[in-house]
C-alpha positions as CSV (number, residue, x, y, z in Angstrom):
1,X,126.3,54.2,-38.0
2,X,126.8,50.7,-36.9
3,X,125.0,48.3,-34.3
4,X,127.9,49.1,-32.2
5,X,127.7,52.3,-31.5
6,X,125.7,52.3,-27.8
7,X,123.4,54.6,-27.4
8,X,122.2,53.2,-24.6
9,X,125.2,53.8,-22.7
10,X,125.1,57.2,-23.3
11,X,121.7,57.7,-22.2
12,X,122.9,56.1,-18.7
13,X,125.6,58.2,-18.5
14,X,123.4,61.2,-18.9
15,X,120.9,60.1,-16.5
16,X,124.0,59.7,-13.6
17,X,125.6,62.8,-14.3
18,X,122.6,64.9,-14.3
19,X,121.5,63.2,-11.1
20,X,124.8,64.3,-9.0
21,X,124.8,66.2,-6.5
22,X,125.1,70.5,-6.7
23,X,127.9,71.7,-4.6
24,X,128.0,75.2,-2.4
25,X,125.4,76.7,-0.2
26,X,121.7,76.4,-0.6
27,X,120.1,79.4,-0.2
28,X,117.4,80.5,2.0
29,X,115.0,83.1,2.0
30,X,116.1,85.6,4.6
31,X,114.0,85.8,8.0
32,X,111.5,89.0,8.6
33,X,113.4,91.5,11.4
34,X,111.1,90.5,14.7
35,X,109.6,93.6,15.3
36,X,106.0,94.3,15.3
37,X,105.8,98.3,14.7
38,X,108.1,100.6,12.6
39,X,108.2,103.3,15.8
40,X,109.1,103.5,19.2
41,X,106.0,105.0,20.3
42,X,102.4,103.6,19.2
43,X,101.0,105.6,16.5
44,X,97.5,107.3,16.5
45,X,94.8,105.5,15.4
46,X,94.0,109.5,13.2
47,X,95.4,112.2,12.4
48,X,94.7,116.3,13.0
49,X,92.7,117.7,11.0
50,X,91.6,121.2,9.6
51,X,89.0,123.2,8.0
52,X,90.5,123.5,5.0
53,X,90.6,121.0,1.9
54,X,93.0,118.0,2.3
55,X,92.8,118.6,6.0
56,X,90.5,115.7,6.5
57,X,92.0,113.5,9.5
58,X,93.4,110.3,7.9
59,X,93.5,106.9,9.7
60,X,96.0,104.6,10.1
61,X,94.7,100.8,8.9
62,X,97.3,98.3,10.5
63,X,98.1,95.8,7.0
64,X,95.3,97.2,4.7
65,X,96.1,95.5,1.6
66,X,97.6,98.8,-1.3
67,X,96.0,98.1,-4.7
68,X,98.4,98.0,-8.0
69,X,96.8,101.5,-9.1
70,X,97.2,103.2,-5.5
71,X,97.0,106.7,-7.2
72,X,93.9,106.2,-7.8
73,X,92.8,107.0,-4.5
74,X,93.8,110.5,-5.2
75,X,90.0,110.8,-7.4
76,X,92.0,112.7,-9.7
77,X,91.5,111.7,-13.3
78,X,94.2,113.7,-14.8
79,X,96.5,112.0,-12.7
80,X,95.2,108.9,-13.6
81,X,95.7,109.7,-17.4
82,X,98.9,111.2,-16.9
83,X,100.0,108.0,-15.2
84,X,98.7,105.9,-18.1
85,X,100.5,107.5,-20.6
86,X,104.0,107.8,-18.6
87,X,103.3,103.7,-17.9
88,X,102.8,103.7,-22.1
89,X,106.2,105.9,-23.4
90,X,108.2,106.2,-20.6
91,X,111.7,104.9,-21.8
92,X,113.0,103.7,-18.6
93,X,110.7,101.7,-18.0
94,X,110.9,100.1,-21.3
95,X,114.6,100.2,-20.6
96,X,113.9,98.2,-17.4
97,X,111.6,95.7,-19.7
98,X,113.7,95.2,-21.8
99,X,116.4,93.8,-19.4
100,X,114.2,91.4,-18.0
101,X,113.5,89.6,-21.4
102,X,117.5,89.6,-21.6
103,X,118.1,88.2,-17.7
104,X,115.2,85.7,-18.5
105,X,116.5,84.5,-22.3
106,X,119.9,83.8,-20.4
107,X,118.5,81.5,-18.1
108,X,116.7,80.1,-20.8
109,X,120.1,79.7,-23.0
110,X,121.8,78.3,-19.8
111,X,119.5,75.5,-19.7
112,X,121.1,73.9,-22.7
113,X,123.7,73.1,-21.1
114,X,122.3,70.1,-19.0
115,X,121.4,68.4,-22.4
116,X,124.0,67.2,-25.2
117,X,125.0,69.5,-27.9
118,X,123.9,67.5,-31.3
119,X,125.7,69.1,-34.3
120,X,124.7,67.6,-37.9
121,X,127.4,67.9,-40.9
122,X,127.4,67.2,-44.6
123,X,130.0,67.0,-47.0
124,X,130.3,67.3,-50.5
125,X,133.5,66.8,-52.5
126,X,134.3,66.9,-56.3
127,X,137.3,64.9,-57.0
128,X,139.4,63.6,-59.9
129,X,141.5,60.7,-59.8
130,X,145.0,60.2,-61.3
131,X,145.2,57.1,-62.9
132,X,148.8,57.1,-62.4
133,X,149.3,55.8,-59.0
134,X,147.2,52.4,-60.2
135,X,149.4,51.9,-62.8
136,X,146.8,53.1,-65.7
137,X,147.9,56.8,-66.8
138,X,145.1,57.6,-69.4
139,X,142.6,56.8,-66.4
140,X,141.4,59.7,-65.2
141,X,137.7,59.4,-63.8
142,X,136.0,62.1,-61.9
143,X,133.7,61.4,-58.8
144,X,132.0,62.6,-55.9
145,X,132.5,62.1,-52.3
146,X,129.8,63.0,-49.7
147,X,130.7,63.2,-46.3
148,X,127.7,62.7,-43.2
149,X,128.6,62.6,-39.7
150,X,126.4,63.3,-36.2
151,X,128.9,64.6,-33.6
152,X,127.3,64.7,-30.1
153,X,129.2,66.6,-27.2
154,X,128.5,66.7,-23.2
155,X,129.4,67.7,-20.3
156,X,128.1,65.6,-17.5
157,X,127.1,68.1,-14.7
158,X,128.5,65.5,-12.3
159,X,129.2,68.2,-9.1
160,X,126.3,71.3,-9.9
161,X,128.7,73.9,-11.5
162,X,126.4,74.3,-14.3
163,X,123.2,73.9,-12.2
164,X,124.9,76.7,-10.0
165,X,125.2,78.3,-13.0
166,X,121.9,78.2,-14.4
167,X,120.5,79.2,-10.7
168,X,122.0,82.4,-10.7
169,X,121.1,83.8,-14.0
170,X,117.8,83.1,-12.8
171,X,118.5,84.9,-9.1
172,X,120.1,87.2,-11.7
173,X,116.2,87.3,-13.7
174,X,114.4,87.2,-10.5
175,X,116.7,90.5,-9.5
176,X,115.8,92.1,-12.6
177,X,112.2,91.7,-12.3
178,X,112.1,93.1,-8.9
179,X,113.6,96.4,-10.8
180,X,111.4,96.8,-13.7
181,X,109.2,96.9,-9.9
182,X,111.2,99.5,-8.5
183,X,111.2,101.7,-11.9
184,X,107.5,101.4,-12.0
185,X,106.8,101.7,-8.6
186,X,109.6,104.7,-8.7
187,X,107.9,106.7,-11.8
188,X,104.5,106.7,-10.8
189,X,105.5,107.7,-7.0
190,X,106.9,110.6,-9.2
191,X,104.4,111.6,-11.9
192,X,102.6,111.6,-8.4
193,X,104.8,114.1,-6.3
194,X,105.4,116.2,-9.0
195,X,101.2,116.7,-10.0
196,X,101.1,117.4,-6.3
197,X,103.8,120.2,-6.1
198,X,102.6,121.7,-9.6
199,X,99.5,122.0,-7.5
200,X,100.9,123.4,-4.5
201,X,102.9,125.9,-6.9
202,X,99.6,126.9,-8.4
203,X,98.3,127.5,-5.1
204,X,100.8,129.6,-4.0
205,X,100.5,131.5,-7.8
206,X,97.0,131.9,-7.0
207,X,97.5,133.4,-3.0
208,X,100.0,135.6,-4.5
209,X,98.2,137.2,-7.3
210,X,94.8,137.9,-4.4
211,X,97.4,139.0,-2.7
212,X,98.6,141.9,-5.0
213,X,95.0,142.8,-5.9
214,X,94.4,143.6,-2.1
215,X,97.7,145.5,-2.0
216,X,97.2,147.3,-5.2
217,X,93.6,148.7,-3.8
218,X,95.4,149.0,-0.3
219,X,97.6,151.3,-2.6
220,X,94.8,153.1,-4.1
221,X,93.4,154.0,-0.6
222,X,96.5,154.9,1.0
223,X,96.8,157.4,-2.8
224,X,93.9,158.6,-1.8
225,X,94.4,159.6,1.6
226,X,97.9,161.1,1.0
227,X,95.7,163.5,-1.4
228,X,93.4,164.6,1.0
229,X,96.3,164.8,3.6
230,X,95.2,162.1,6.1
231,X,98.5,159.8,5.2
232,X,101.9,160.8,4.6
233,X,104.0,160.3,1.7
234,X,105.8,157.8,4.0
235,X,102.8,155.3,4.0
236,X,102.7,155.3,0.3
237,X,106.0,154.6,-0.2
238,X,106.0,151.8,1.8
239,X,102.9,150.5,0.4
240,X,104.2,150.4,-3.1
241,X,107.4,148.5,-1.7
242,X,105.4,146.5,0.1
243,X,103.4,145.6,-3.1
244,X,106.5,144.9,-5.6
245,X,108.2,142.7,-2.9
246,X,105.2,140.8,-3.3
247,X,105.0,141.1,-7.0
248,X,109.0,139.9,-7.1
249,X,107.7,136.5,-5.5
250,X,105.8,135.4,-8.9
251,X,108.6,135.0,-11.1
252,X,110.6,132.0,-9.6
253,X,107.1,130.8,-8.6
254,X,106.3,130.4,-12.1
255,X,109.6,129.2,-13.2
256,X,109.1,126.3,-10.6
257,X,106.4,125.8,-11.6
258,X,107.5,125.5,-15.8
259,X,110.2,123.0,-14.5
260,X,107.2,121.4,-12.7
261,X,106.1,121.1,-16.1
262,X,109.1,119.9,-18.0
263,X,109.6,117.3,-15.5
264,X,106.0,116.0,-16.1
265,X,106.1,116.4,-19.8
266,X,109.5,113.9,-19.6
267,X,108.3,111.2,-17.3
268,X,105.2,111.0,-19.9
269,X,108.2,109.9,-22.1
270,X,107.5,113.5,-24.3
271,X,109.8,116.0,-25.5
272,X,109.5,119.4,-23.4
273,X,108.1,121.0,-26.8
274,X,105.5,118.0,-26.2
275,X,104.0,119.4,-23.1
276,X,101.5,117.5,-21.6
277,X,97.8,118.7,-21.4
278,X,97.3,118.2,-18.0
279,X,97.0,120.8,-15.0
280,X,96.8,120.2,-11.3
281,X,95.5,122.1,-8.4
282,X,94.6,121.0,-4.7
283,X,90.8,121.4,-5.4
284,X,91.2,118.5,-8.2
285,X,93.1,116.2,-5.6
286,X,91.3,113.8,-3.0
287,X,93.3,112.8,0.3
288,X,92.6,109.5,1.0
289,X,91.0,108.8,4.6
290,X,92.6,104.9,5.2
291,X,96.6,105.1,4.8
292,X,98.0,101.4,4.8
293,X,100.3,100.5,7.3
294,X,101.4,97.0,6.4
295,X,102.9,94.2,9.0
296,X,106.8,94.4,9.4
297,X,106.9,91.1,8.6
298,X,104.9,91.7,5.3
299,X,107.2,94.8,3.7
300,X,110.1,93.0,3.2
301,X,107.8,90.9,0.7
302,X,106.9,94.3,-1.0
303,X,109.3,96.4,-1.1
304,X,110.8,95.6,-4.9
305,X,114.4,97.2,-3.9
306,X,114.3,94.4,-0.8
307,X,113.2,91.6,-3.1
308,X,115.8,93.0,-5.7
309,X,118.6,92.5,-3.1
310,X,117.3,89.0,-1.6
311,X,118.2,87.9,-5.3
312,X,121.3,89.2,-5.8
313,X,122.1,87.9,-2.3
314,X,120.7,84.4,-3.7
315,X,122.8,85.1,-7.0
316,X,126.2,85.0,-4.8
317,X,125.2,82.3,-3.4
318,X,125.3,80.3,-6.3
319,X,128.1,81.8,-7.5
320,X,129.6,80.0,-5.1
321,X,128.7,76.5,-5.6
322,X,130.1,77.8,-9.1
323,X,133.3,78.0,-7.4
324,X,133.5,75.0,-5.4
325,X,132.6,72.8,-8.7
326,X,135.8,74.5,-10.7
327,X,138.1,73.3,-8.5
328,X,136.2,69.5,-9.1
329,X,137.3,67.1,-11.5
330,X,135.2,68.5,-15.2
331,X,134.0,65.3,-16.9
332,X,133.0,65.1,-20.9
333,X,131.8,63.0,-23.2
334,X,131.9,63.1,-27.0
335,X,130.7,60.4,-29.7
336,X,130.4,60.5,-33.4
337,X,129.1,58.7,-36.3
338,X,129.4,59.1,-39.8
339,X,129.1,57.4,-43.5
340,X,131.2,58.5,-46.6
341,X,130.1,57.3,-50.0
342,X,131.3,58.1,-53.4
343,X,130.3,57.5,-57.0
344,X,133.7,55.7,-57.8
345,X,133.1,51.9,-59.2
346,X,134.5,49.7,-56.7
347,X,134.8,51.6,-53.7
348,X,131.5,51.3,-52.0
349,X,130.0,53.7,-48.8
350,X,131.9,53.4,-45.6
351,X,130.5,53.6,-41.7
352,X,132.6,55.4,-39.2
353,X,131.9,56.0,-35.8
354,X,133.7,57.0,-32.2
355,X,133.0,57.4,-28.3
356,X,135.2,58.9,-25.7
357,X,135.0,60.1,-22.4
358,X,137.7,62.1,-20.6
359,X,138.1,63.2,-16.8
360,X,140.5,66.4,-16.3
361,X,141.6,68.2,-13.1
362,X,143.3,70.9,-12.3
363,X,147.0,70.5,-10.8
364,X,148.9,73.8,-11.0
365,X,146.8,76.9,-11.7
366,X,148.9,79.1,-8.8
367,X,145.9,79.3,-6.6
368,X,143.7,80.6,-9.2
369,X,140.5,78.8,-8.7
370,X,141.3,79.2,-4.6
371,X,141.1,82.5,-4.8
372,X,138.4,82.6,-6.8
373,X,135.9,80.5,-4.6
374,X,137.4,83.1,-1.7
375,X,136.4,86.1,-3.8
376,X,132.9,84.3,-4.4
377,X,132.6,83.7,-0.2
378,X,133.5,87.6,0.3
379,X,130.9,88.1,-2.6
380,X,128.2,86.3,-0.3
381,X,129.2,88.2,2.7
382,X,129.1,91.2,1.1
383,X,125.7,90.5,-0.6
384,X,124.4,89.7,2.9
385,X,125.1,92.8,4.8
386,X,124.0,94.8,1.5
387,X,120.4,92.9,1.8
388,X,120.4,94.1,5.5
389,X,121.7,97.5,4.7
390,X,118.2,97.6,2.3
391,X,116.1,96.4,4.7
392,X,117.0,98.7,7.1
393,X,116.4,101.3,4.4
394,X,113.1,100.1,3.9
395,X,111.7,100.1,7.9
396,X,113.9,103.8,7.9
397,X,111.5,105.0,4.8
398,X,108.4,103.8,6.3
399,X,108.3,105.3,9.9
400,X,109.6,108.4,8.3
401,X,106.7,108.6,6.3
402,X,104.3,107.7,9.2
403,X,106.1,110.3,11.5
404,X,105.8,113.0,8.4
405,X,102.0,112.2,7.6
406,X,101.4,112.5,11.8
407,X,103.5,115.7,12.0
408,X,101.4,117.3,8.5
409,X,98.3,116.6,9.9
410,X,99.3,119.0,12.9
411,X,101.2,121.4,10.9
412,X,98.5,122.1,8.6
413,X,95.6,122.2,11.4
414,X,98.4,125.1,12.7
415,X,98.8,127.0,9.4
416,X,94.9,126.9,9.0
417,X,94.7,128.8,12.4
418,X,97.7,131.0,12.0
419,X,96.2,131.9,8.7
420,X,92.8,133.1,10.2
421,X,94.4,134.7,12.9
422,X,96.8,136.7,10.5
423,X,94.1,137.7,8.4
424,X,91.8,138.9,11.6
425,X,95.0,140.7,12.8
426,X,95.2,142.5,9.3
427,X,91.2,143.4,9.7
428,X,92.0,145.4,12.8
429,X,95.3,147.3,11.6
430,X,93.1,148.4,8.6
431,X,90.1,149.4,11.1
432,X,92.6,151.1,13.2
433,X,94.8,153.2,10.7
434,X,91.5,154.1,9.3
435,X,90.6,155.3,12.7
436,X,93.8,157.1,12.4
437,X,94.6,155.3,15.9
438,X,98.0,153.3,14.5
439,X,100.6,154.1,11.8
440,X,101.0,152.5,8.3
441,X,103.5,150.1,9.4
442,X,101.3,148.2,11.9
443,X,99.1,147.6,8.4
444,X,102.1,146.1,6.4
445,X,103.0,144.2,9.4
446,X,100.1,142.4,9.3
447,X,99.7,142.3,5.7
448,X,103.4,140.5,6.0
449,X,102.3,138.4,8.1
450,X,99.1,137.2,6.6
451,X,101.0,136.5,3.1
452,X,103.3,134.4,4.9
453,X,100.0,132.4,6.5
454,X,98.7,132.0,3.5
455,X,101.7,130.3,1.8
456,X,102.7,128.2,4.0
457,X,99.0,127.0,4.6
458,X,99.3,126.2,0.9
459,X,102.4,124.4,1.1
460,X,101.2,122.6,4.1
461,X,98.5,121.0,2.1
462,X,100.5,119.6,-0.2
463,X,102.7,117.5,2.1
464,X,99.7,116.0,3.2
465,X,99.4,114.9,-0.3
466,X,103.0,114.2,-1.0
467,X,103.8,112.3,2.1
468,X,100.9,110.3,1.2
469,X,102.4,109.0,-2.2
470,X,105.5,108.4,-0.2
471,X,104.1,106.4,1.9
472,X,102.2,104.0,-0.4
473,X,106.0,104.0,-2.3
474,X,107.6,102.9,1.0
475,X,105.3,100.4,1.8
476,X,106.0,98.9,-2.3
477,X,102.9,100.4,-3.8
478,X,101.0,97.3,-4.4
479,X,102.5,95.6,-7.0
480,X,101.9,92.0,-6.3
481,X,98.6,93.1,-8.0
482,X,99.8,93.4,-11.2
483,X,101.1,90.5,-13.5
484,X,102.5,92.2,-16.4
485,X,106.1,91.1,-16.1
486,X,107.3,87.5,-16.6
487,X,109.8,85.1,-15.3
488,X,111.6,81.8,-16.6
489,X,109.3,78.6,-15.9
């Protein structure tokens, strides 16, 4: 290579140029919105509660801490396993895995480019020589040539464009981890939901097929009075409509309740000819008696889809420093050294070696890298109000679910009570057409009316259960408790 060629000069070079200065905005973490509730009006330290399972009061704890498994609290261990396996197979999630190895092995590639590129080469050559052109004709000797050379290339990152860079691929990583959150965080809120409406659909299955057992033996009696002449022909008509109405209910109950099934079956990552062995009902589900309610100040440091957007706001802010350094002066700097030696007498191995450094700037581009930068400011404003628009989202999602869990609790307390008084009401109607003292229709009134109770007692309990999930998925589900994803050190 040659005592001349001066490494050390390089080295200084490097040093200054990866010691400038990184143009364009520095980002900052947004601020918390200064609020200290998410509703206008206090909310009650309980809930209403019922006589009835999952119409246990539930209470409000002001930042309880949610634990990574939050379904847990359910005490339902086919949930749990269901869950397990969806978090095993499920291909979204893997999908969503999957691009966070990809976001983080870009930043990772991006980093080479604050060090020199060192490229190695080797070259062999064959070659004959024609005696001829030194004057000796019948001289024809054959000989080799090899060929070495180091060529080292960089560009010094003199104004931050490639720091810029580098910063947001990793806003870009940090994004992408904060969706692999949301996809978890989004499939086990629905594994969740939909074990609780399977349940509720078996509930109602269930009412409904007590139900037609009491109108089929209503039937029977009302038979049996038509043939000794006490009841008219009327009654029993209308008590076998009465009683296929009701049987007409089952069959898109069921079918819900096989998409129910489907739907579970996928989210375990199974085909639906795969179905899962797994069954819920509201007796095997456990409301929980503390619901979180975490700080306003706190959720936007949960909620993954917030954290998701705080990086991509980060990401166009360093797209802009991008920007700015294009329209900078680009510096390089490239060096080489080599040897060639052959096997020819006489002509002996030769050193070769070069440096060079070259500045370049833009003069004429026709506003090119102008309007760039501008697209890349609009980027950042856009960014911005998109962040806010999510955080807004996110204080929406969570009073909703506080007002729905409130408004549950009283709905079912009134369900339970309208269901007791329907079916008292239906007792006397029965007493009284017995007694001969009312006509068949005040019966199937009642009966009407109690059927209606009972559903939407049933349904009632499993919103409780429902809004429940949704709120532990509003408040982010806990998972700054888990620590199975990665990012670039």
């Amino acid at each position: 290579m040659g005592s001349r060629f001066n490494w050390a000069a390089i080295a200084l070079l490097v040093t200054l140029a990866t010691g400038g200065c990184a143009v364009g905005p520095g980002f900052k973490h947004p601020a918390p919105p200064d609020v200290d509730g998410y509703t206008r009006q206090p909310l009650p330290k309980t809930t209403a509660s019922a006589p009835t399972a999952g119409g246990e009061a539930q209470r409000f704890v002001r930042n309880l801490d949610i634990p990574g498994d939050w379904w847990s609290l359910f005490r339902s261990e086919a949930l749990n396993h269901l869950i397990e396996e969806a978090l095993r197979s499920n291909p979204d999630l893997k999908a969503a895995q999957a691009a966070l190895r990809q976001a983080n092995e870009k930043v990772y590639a991006a980093r080479g480019a604050l060090f020199p590129m060192v490229v190695a080469a080797i070259q062999p050559e064959r070659e004959r020589l024609n005696g001829a052109i030194i004057g000796e004709p019948q001289y024809t000797p054959t000989f080799t040539v090899i060929t070495s050379s180091l060529q080292i290339s960089y560009a010094p990152d003199v104004f931050g464009g490639t720091r810029r860079h580098i910063e947001s691929l990793a806003a870009q990583g940090e994004s992408q981890r904060f969706a692999l959150e949301a996809t978890y965080l989004t499939l086990t809120a629905n594994v969740v939901v939909a074990a609780v409406e399977e349940a509720s659909l078996r509930g109602q299955i269930k009412a409904t097929e007590e139900i037609l057992k009491i109108e089929s033996d209503e039937l029977r009696l009302v038979r049996e009075r038509f043939r000794v002449g006490v009841a008219s022909e009327a009654d029993v008509l209308l008590q076998v409509s009465a009683l296929e109405q009701t049987r007409a209910t089952l069959p898109p109950l069921q079918k819900q309740l096989a998409l129910v099934r489907d739907e579970l079956t996928a989210l375990a990552g199974r085909l639906p000819s795969q179905e899962i062995s797994e069954t819920f009902d509201l007796d095997g589900l456990t409301l929980p008696r503390e619901v979180p309610v975490s700080l306003p100040s706190k959720l936007v440091e949960q909620r993954p889809d917030v954290r998701a957007a705080e990086a991509q706001f980060h990401v166009a802010s360093a797209d802009v420093g991008v920007a700015i350094a294009n329209q900078l002066p680009q510096f390089s700097i490239t060096a080489a050294g080599g040897a060639t030696a052959t096997g020819f007498p006489g002509y002996p191995g030769t050193g070769i070696w070069s440096i060079a450094g070259s500045v370049s700037q833009t003069l004429f581009d026709a506003g090119t890298l102008l309007h760039e930068k501008r697209a890349a400011v609009a980027a950042l404003d856009q960014a911005a109000d998109q962040y806010r628009s999510t955080v807004l989202k996110a204080f929406q999602n969570v009073a909703d679910a506080l007002r729905a869990l409130e408004s549950d609790a009283n709905y079912l307390a009134a369900e339970e009570a309208a269901e007791r008084a329907a079916f008292a009401s239906l007792g006397v109607a029965q007493r009284q057409f017995h007694a001969e003292t009312v006509d068949y229709l005040t019966v199937l009134t009642a009966e009407r009316t109690w059927q209606q109770a009972r559903r939407n007692r049933v349904q009632a309990q499993a919103n409780r259960y429902s809004d429940t999930a949704a709120l532990f998925q509003a408040l982010g589900g806990g998972w700054w408790h888990r620590n199975d994803t990665s990012r670039p050190q």
